[in-house]
N, C-alpha and C positions, 0 to 999 in steps of 0.2 A: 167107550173110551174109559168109562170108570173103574171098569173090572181091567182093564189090560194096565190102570195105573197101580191099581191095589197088587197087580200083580211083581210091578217091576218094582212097588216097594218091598214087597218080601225078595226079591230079589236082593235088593241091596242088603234087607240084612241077613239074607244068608251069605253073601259077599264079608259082611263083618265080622258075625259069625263063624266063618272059614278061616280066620288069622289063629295064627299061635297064641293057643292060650297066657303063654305067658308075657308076649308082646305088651311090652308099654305104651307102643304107638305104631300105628303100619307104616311102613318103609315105603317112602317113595321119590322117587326121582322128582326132582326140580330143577326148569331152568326157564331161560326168557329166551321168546322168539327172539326174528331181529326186527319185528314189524311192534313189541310192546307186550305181546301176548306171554301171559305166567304160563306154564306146563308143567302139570303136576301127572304124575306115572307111577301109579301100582301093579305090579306085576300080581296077577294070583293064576298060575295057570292052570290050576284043578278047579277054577269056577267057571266055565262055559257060558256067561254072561259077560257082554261087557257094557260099563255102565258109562257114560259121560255127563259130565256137566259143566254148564258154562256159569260165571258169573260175573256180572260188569257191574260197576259201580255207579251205578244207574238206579238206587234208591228213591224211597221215599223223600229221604233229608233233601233231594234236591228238584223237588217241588216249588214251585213258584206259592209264596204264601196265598198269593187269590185262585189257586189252581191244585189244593191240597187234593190227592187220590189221581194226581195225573200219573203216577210210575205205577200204581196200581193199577189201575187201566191198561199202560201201553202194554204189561205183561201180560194183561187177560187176553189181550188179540192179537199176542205176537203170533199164536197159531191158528190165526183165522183167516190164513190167504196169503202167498206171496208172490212174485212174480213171476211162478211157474206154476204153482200150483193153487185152485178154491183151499177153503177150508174142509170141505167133503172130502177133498181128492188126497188130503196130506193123512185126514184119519183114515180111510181105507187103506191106503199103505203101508202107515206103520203097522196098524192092525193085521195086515193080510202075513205079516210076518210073523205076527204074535210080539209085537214090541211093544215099547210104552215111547210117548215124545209128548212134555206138556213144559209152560212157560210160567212165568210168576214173579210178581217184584214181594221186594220186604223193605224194611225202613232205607237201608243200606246200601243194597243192593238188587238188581233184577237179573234172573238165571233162566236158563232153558235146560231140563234135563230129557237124556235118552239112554234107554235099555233095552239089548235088542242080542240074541244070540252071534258069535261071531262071526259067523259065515254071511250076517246080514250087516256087520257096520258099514260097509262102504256105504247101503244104501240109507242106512240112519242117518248118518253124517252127511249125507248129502242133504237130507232133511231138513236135521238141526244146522247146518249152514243157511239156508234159505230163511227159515224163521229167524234167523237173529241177524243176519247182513240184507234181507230185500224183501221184509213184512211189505203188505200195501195196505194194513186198517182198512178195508171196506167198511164205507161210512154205516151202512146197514147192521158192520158188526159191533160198530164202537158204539151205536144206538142201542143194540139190543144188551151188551155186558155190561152198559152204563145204567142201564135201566133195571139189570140184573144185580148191582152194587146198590143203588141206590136202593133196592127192595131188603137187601140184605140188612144193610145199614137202617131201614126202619127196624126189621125184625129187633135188632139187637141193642135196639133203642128201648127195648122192656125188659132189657137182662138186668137188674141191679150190679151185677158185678162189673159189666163193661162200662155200664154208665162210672163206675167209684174208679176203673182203670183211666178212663180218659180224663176224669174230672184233677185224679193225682197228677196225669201227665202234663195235662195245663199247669197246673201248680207251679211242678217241679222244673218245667223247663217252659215256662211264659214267654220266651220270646227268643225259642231254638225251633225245628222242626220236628224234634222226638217230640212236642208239645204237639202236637196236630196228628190225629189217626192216619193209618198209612191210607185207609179205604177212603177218606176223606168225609165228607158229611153230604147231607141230599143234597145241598144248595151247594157246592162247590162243585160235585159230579155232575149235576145237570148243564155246569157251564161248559162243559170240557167239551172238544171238537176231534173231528177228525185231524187239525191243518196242527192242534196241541198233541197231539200221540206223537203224530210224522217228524213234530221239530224237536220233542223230547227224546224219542229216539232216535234221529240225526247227530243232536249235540253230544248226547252222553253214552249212547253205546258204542264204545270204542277198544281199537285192541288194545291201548297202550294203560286200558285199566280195567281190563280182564284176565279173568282166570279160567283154564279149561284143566279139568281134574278127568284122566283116564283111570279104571278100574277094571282090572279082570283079565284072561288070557289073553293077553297080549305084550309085546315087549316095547320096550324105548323107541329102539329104533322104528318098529311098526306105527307105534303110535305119533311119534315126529311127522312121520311121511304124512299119515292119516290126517292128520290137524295139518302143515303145512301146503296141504293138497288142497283144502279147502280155504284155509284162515290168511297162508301165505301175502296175498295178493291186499289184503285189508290194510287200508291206511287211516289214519286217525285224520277227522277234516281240519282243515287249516285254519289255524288261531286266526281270530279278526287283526286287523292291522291297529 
């Protein structure tokens, strides 16, 4: 999986790479489902890649303070199992194509990207739907990437420079959440559960504050169908009373 992501990074920037040199900015279509969802469209039809990404407002910042590194987390195993398919079963897939499909939170926000030649997005997109509308966290996996954070987070407990980052961030924002690491710290990640991913990703991944960004040869129209095909049907759940 790690060569097929290193792959679909150079992908993207021969994707950026490919614009007019003298472009200010790439040109692309914007508009809002009617289910909430942003849709953003670049057309590049000389690049035989096409790239997607999602991003929900599913950050760090909205971390329960006794639960800092929960959006880190639910991103680490949005691709470890959904209700169609293991975690085995989704990497032999994309790979069998030669694609790339991997997930990830940041302070901000949490995103799923895919890169996958054209003739294969139907079956990426049916991928990256699955990971981001009907994850099931198998408890084995939130165990094992929890354990895997937490090992990281000691690591980086001997860097000088992370410790002077986190220590300014405390500082500067003492009682916001850009004050707390997004990875969180060992004692807060060991508290985390399977029943914490399920309800952080219930509440906050939603379409009506998400963005899906299409790149590559393909058109508007294609790409409307292509996301409405999948994302259509997605409701934002219902505010408590």
């Amino acid at each position: 999986m790690r060569l097929r992501r290193l792959s679909a990074a150079l992908v993207i920037l021969a994707v950026l790479l490919a614009l007019p040199a003298g472009a200010a900015k790439p040109i692309a279509h914007r508009e809002v489902l009617p289910n909430g969802i942003v849709l953003l469209v670049a057309e590049r039809p000389a690049v035989p890649i096409i790239v997607v990404r999602t991003f929900a407002h599913a950050g760090a910042v909205l971390d329960p303070p006794d639960r800092a590194g929960l959006a880190n987390l639910t991103g680490a195993v949005l691709t470890r199992g959904t209700a169609k398919h293991t975690a085995p079963e989704l990497d032999s897939a994309i790979e069998f194509v030669g694609g790339s499909l991997s997930a990830g939170a940041g302070r901000d926000g949490l995103g799923v990207s895919l890169a996958v030649l054209k003739k294969d997005l139907g079956l990426g997109l049916d991928l990256l739907a699955e990971v981001l509308l009907t994850p099931t966290f198998p408890p084995e996996e939130v165990k094992r990437k929890a354990a895997q954070i937490q090992a990281a987070i000691k690591r980086s407990e001997e860097d000088p420079g992370t410790v002077a980052n986190r220590a300014l961030a405390r500082l500067v924002f003492p009682n916001h959440p850009y004050g707390r690491p997004v990875e969180g710290t060992i004692e807060s990640v060991g508290k985390l559960t399977r029943d914490d991913v399920a309800r952080f990703h219930g509440a906050n991944v939603r379409p009506d504050t998400t963005i899906i960004t299409v790149v590559g040869a393909i058109t508007v129209d294609d790409a409307r169908r292509e996301v409405l095909a999948r994302f259509g049907g997605w409701k934002a759940p219902a505010e408590p009373p």
